[in-house]
C-alpha positions as CSV (number, residue, x, y, z in Angstrom):
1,X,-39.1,-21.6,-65.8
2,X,-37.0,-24.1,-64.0
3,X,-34.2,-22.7,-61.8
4,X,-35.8,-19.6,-61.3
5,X,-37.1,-18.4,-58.0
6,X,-39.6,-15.1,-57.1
7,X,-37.6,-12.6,-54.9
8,X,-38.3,-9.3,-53.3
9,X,-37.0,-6.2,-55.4
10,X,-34.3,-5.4,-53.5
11,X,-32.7,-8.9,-53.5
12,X,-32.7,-8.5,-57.5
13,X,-31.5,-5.3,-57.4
14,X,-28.7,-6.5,-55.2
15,X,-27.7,-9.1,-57.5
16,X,-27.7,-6.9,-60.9
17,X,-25.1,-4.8,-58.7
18,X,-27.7,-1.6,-59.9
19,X,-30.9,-0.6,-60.8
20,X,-33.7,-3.4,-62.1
21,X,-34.8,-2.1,-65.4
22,X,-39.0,-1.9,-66.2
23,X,-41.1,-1.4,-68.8
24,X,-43.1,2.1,-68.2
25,X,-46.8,2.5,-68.4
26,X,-47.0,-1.3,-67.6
27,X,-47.3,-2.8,-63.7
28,X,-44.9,-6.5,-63.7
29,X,-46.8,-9.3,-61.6
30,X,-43.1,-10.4,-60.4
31,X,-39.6,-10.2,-60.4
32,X,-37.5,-13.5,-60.6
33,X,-34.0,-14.4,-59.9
34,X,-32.3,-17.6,-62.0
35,X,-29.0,-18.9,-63.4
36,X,-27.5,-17.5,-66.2
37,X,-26.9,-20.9,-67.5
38,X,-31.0,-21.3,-68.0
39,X,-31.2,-18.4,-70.3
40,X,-29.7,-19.0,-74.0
41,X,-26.9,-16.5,-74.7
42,X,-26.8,-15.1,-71.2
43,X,-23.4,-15.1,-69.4
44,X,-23.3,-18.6,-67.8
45,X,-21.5,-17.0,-64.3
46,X,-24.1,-14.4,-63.7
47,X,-27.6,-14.1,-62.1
48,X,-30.3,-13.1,-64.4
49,X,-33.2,-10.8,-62.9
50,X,-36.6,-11.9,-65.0
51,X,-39.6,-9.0,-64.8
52,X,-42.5,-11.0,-65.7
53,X,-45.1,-9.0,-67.1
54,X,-48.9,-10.9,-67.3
55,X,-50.9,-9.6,-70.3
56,X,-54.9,-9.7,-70.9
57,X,-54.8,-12.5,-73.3
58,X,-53.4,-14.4,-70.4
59,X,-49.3,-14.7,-71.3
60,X,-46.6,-12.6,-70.4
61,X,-44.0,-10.8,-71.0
62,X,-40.3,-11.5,-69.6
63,X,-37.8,-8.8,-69.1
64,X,-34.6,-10.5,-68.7
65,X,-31.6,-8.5,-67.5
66,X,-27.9,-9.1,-66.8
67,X,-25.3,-6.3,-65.8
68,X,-22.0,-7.4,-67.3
69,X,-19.6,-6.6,-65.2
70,X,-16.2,-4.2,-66.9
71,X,-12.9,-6.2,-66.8
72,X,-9.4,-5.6,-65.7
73,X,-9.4,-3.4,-69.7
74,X,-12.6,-1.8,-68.9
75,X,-14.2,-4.0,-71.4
76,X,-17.5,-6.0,-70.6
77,X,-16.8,-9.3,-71.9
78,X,-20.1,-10.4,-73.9
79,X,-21.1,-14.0,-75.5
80,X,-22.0,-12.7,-78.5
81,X,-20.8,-10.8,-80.5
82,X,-23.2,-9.1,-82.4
83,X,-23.9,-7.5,-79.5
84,X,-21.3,-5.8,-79.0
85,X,-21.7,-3.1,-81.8
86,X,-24.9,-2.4,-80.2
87,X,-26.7,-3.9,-82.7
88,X,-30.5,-5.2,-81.4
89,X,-30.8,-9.2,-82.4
90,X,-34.5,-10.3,-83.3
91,X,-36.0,-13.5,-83.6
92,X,-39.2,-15.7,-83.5
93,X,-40.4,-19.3,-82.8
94,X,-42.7,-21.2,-84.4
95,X,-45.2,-20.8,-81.5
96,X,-45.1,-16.7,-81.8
97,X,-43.2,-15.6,-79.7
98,X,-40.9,-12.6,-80.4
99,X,-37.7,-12.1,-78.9
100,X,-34.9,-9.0,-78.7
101,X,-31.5,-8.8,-77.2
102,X,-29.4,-5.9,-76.8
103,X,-26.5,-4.4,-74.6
104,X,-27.7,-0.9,-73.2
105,X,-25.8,2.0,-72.6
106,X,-24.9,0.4,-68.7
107,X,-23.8,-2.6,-69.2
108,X,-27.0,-4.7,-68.8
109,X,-28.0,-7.5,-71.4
110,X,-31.1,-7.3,-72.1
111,X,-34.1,-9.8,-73.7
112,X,-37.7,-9.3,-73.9
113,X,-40.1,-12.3,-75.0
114,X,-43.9,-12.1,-76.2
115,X,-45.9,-13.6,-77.7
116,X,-46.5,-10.9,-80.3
117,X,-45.7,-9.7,-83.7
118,X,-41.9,-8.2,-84.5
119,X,-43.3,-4.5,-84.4
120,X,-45.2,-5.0,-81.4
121,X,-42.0,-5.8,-79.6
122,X,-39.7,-2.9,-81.3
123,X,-42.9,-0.4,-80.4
124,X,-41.7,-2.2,-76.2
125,X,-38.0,-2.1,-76.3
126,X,-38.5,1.9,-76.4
127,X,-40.7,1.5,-73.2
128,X,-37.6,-0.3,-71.5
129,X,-36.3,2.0,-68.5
């Protein structure tokens, strides 16, 4: 995707300010670092750490995470607000591809994109560590 760049583990990690979050039982291909700005919904200011995933039918799987930072109220400022009462957003494009969004438990906004059926990517978000 343009404006994002592969990079070392460690320089991801770095910029998430924590931990890079994986999906278990599954081996990523790469880790990529890009501009929040690229990635709809993301927090404009902030780095966003891609795991790309590739699967046997030849596409992938993207991992996108974000650590929101807690302000000056101890409140991490997110765009949208539906995810703030830890509700999981779903959607679709017309080209099947699946997408969630959630907030976990850390601070980190997460999306995860394949091209798959909803359940298939509910059955993933569990794998998400």
């Amino acid at each position: 995707m343009p404006g994002f760049r592969r990079v070392a583990l460690g320089e991801a990690s770095r910029r998430l300010d924590g931990g890079i979050r994986f999906l278990s039982n599954l081996n990523p291909d790469h880790v990529e670092l890009g501009p929040g700005s690229a990635v709809p919904g993301a927090q404009a200011s902030l780095d966003v750490v891609r795991v790309v995933y590739n699967t046997p039918d030849g596409s992938r799987i993207l991992l996108d995470q974000q650590r929101i930072p807690l302000d000056e109220s101890g409140f991490r400022p997110i765009n949208d607000a539906a995810l703030e009462n830890g509700d999981t957003l779903y959607g679709s494009s017309a080209q099947g591809v699946s997408v969630a969004t959630w907030v976990d438990d850390d601070g980190y906004r997460m999306s995860l994109a394949l091209r798959a059926a909803p359940d298939s990517l509910r059955k993933l978000i569990r794998r998400v560590r």
